[in-house]
VEXFIDREN-486910 format. One record per residue: z, x, y of N, C-alpha, C in turn; residue in one letter; chain. Coordinates in steps of 0.1 Angstrom, whole numbers, padded with zeros to 4 digits. Last residue first. Layout:
N
PT    n.zz    n.xx    n.yy   ca.zz   ca.xx   ca.yy    c.zz    c.xx    c.yy   resn   chain
PT       Z       X       Y       Z       X       Y       Z       X       Y      A       A
...
This chain:
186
PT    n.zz    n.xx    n.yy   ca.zz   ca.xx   ca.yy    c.zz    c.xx    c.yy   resn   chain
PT   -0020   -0057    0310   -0019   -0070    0301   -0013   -0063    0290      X       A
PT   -0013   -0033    0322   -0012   -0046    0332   -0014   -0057    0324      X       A
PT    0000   -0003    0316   -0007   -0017    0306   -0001   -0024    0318      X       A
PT    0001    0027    0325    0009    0011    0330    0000    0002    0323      X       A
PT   -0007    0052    0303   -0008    0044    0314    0000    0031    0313      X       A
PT    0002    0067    0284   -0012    0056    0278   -0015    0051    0290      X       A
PT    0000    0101    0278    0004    0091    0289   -0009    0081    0285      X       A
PT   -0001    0121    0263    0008    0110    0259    0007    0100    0271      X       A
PT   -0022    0136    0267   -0012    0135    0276    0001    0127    0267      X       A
PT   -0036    0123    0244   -0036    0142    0241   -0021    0140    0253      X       A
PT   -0045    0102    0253   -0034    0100    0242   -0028    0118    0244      X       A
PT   -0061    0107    0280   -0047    0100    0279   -0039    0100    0269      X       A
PT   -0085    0121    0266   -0072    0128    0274   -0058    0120    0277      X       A
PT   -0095    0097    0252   -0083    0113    0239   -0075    0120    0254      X       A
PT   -0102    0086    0276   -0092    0080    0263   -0090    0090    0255      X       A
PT   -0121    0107    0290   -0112    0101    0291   -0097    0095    0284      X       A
PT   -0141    0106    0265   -0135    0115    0271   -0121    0114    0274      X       A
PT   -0150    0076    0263   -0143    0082    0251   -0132    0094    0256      X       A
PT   -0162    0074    0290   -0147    0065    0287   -0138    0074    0279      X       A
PT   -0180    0093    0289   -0172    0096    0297   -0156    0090    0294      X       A
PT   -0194    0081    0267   -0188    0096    0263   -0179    0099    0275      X       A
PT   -0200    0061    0278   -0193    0057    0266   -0185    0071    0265      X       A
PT   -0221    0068    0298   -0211    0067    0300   -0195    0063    0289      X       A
PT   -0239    0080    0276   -0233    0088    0286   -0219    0084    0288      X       A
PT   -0248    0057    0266   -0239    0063    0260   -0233    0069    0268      X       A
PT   -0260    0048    0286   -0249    0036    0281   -0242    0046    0273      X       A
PT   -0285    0063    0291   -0274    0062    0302   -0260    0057    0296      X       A
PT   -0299    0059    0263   -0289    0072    0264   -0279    0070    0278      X       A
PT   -0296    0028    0249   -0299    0036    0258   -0291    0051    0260      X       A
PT   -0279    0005    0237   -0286    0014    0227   -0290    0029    0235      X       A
PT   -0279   -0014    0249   -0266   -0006    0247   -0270    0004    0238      X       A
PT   -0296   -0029    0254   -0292   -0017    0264   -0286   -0010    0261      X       A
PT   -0301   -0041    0230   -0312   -0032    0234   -0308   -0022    0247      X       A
PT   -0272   -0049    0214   -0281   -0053    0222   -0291   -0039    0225      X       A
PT   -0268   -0047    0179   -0265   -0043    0191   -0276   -0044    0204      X       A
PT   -0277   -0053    0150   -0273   -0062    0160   -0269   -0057    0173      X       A
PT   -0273   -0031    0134   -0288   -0036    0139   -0282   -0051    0147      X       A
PT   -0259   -0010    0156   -0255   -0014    0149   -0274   -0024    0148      X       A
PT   -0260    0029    0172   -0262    0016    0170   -0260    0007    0159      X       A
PT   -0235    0053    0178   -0245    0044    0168   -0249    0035    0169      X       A
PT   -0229    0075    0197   -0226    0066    0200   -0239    0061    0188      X       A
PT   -0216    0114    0183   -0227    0103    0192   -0222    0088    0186      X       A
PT   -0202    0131    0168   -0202    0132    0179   -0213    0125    0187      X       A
PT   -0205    0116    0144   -0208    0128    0141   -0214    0131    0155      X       A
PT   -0200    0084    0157   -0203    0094    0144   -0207    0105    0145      X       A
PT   -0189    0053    0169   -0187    0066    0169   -0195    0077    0158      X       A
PT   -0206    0023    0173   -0195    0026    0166   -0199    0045    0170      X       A
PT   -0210   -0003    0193   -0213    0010    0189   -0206    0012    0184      X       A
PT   -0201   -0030    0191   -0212   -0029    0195   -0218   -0016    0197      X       A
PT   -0183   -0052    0172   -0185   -0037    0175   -0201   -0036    0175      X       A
PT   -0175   -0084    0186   -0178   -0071    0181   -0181   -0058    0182      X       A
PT   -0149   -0109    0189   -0152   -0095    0192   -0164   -0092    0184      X       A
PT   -0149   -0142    0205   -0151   -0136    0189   -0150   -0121    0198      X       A
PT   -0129   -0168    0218   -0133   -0153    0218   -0138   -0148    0206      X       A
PT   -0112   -0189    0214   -0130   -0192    0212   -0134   -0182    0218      X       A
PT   -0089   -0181    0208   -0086   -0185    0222   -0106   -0192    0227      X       A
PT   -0092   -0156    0189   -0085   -0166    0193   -0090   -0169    0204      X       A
PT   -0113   -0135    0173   -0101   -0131    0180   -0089   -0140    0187      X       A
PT   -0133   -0136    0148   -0129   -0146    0155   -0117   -0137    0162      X       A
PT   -0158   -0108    0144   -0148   -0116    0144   -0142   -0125    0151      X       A
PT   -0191   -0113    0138   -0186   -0112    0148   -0170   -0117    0144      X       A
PT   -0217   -0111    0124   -0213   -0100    0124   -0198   -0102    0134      X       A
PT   -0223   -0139    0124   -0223   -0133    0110   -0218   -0122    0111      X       A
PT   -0211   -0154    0152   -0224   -0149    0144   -0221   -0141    0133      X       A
PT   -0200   -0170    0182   -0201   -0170    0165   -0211   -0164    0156      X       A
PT   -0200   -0165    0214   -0208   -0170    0204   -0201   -0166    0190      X       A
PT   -0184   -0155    0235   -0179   -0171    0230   -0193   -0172    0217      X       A
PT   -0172   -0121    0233   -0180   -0131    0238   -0176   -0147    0230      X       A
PT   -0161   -0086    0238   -0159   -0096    0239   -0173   -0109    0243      X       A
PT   -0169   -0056    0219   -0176   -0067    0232   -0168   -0074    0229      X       A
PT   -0160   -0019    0213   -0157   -0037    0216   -0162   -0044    0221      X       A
PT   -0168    0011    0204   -0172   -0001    0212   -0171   -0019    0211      X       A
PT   -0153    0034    0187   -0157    0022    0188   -0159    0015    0198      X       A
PT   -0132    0056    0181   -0143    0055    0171   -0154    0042    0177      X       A
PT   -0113    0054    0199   -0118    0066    0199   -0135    0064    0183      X       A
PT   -0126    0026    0218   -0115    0032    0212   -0121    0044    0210      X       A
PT   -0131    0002    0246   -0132    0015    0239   -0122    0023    0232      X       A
PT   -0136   -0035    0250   -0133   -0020    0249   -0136   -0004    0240      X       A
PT   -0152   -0057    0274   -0146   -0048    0264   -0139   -0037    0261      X       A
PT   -0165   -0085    0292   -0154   -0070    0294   -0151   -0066    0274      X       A
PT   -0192   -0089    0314   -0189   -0089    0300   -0176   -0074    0295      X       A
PT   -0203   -0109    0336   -0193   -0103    0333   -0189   -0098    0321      X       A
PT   -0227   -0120    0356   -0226   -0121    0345   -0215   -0106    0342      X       A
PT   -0237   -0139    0385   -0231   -0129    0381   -0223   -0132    0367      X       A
PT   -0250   -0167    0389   -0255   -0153    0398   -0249   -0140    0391      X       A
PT   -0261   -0189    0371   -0249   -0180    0370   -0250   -0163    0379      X       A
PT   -0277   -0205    0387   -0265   -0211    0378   -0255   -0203    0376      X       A
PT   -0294   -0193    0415   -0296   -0193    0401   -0278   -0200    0399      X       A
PT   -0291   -0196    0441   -0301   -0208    0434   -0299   -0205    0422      X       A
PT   -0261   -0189    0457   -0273   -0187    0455   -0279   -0198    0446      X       A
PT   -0234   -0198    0477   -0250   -0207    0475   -0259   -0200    0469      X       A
PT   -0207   -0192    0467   -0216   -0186    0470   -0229   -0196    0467      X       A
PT   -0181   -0204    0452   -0181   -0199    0463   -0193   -0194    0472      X       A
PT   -0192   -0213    0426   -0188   -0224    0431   -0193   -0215    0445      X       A
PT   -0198   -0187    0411   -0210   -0195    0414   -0204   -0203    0426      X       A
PT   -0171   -0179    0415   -0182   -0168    0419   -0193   -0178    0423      X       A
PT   -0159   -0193    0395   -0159   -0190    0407   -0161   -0187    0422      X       A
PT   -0178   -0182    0373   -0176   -0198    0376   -0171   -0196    0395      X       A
PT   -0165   -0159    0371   -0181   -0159    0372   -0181   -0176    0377      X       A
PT   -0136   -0163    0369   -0143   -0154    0378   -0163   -0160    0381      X       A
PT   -0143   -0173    0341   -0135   -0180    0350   -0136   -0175    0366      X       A
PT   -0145   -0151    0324   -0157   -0167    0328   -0152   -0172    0336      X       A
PT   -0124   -0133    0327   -0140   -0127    0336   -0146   -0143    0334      X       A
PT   -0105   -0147    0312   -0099   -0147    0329   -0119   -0147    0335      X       A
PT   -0115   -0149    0287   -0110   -0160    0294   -0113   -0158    0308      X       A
PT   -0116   -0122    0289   -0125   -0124    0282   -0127   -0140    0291      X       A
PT   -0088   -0120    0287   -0096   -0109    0295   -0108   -0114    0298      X       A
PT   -0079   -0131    0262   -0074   -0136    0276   -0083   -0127    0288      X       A
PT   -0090   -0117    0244   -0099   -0127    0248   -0091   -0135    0259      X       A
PT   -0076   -0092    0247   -0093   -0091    0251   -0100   -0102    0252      X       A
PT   -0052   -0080    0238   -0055   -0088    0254   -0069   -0090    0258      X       A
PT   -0054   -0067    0214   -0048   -0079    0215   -0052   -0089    0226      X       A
PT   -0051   -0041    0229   -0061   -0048    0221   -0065   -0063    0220      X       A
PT   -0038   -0035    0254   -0032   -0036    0243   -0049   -0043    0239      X       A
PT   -0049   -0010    0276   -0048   -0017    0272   -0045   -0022    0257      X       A
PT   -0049    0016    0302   -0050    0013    0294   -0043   -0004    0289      X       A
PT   -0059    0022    0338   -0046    0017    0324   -0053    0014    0316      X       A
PT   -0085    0025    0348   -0075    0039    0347   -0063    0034    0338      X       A
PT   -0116    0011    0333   -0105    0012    0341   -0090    0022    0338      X       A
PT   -0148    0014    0337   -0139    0019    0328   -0125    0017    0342      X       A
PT   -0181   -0007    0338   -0169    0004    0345   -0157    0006    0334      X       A
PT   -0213    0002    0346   -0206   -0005    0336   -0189    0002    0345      X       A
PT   -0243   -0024    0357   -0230   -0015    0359   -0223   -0016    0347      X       A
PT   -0276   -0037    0363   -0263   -0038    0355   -0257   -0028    0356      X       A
PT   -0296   -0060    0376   -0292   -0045    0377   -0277   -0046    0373      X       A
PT   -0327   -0083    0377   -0309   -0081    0376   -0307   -0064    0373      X       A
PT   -0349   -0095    0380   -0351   -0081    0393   -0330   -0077    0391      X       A
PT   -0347   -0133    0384   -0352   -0118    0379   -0347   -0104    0384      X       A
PT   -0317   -0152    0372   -0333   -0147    0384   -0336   -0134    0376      X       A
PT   -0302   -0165    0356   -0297   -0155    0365   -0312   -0152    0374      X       A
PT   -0306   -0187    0336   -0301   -0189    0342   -0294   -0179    0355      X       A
PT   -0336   -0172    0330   -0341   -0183    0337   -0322   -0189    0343      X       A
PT   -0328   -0147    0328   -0341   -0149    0338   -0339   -0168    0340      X       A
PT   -0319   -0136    0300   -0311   -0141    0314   -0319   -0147    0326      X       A
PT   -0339   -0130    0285   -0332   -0140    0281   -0321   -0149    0294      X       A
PT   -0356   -0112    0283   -0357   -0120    0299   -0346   -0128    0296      X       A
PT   -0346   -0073    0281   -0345   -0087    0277   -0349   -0093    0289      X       A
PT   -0340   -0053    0296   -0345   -0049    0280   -0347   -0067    0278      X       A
PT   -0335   -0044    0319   -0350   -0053    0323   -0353   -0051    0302      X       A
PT   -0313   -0040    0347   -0314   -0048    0331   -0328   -0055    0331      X       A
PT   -0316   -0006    0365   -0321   -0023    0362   -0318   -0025    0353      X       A
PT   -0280    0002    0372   -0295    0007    0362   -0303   -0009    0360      X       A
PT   -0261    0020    0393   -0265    0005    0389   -0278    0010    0383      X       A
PT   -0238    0044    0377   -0248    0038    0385   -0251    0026    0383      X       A
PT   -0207    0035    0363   -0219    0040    0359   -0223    0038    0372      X       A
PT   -0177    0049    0367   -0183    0042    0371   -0196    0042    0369      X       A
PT   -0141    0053    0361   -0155    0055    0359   -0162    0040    0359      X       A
PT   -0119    0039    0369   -0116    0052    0368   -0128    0058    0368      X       A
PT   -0106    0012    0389   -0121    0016    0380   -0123    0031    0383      X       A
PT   -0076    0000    0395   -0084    0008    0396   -0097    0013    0385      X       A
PT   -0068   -0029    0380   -0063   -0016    0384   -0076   -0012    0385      X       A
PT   -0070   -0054    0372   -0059   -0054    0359   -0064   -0032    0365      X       A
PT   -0074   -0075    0394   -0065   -0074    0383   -0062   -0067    0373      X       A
PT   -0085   -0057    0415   -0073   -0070    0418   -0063   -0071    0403      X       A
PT   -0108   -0052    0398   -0094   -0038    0406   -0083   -0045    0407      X       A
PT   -0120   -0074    0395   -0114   -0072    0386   -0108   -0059    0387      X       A
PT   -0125   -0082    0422   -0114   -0088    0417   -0116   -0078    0403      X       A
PT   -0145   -0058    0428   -0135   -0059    0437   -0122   -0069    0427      X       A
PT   -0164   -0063    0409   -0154   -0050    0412   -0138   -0050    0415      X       A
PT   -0176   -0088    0418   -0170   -0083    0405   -0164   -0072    0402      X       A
PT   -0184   -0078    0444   -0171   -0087    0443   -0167   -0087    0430      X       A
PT   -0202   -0059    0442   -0194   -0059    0445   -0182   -0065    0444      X       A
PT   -0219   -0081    0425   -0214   -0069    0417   -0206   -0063    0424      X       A
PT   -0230   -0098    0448   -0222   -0102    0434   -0214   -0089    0427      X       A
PT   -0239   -0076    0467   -0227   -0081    0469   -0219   -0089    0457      X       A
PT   -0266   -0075    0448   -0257   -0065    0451   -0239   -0068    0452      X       A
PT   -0277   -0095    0428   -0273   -0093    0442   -0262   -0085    0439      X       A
PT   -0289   -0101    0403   -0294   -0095    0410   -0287   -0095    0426      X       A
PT   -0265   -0085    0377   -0268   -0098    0386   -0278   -0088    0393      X       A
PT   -0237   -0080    0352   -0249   -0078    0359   -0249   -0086    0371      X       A
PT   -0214   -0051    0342   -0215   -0066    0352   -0227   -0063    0354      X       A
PT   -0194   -0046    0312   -0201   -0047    0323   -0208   -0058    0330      X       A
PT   -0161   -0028    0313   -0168   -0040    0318   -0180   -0040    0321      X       A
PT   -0132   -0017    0294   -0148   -0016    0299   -0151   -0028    0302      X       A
PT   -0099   -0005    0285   -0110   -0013    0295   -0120   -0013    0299      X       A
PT   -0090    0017    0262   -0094    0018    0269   -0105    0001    0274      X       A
PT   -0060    0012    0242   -0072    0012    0241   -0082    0012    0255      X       A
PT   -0027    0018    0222   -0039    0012    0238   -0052    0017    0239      X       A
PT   -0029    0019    0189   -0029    0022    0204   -0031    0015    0214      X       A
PT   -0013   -0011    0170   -0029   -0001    0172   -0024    0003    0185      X       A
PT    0014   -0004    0148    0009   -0010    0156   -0003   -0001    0164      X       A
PT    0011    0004    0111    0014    0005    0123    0009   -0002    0138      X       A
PT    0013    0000    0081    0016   -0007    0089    0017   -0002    0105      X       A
PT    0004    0023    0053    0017    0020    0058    0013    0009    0074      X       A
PT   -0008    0003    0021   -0007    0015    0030    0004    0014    0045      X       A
PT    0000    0008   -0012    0000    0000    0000    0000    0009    0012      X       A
C-alpha cells in the first residue's frame, strides 16, 4: 500500500484571450485583485490555430499567458475556474462591445510534471473536479520538454507556450528548492 501524502502547492496559470486590448488589461488587473501579483508574463501572440471562437469572440483575438507569485492548493481550481466565468460575464455586462463574450479566461495549473486546464466540458480524457469543473492535463513533462497529448489544443502545442511553461516550471522547483511555497490566497 503506498503511503498517503498531501499534494504540494502548485503553481497558477492563466490564459486570456480577446480581441481588445483593454479586455486583457482588465483581465489582469482583477485577477492581481485576486489571488496576487503575475510573476510571469507571456507576450501577447495572435490566437489564430482555431475559428471556433470567431463567431462568439470576433476575429483578429491575441492571447497571453500568466503565472502568479503564490502558489496554490490544487484543490482550488474549480472555485478558480468558478470565480474567471463570472469575471468574463462581468466583463461582457460592463462593456458594450458586439461580440457575447469579449474576453475569454482560462485558469490552470503547473506542476513539476504537468499542465492543468480547468473547463465545464465533459470528455473522455477529462476528470470531474466538482462544482461542474472537469481538469485536464494538457502537457505533460518528459525528458526535459513539454508533451503534447492527442487531445491538446493546437496552441498549446507551440514552442512560445512551452517557453513559457519552462519559465512557470522554473520558477516552481525554485520555490520548493527555497522551501518557500508562498502565501496561498485560496
Amino acid at each position: 500500500m503506498g503511503e498517503i501524502r498531501t499534494h504540494r502547492p502548485v503553481l497558477l496559470v492563466m490564459a486570456a484571450f480577446s480581441r481588445y486590448p483593454e479586455a486583457l488589461d482588465w483581465g489582469r488587473a482583477r485577477a492581481a485583485a485576486e489571488f496576487g501579483p503575475q510573476v510571469l508574463e507571456s507576450p501577447r501572440m495572435p490566437f489564430e490555430q482555431t475559428k471556433f471562437y470567431e463567431r462568439s469572440m470576433g476575429s483578429g483575438l491575441e492571447k497571453t499567458l500568466w503565472a502568479f507569485k503564490s502558489l496554490m492548493d490544487p484543490l482550488e481550481l474549480p472555485t478558480i475556474k468558478l470565480a474567471t466565468n463570472d469575471w468574463e460575464q462581468a466583463y461582457q455586462r460592463e462593456h458594450e462591445w458586439p461580440e457575447s463574450r469579449p474576453l475569454n479566461l482560462d485558469p490552470g495549473y503547473i506542476t513539476e510534471a504537468k499542465l492543468v486546464l480547468a473547463t465545464t466540458k465533459d470528455r473522455d480524457h477529462r476528470l470531474y473536479l466538482g462544482n461542474g469543473i472537469f481538469g485536464e492535463v494538457t502537457l505533460y513533462y518528459h525528458a526535459g520538454n513539454w508533451c503534447a497529448r492527442p487531445w491538446t489544443y493546437p496552441d498549446y502545442q507551440q514552442p512560445a507556450y512551452h517557453e513559457f511553461f519552462d519559465q512557470c516550471r522554473k520558477y516552481l522547483r525554485e520555490q520548493y528548492h527555497r522551501g518557500d511555497c508562498g502565501e496561498q490566497k485560496w
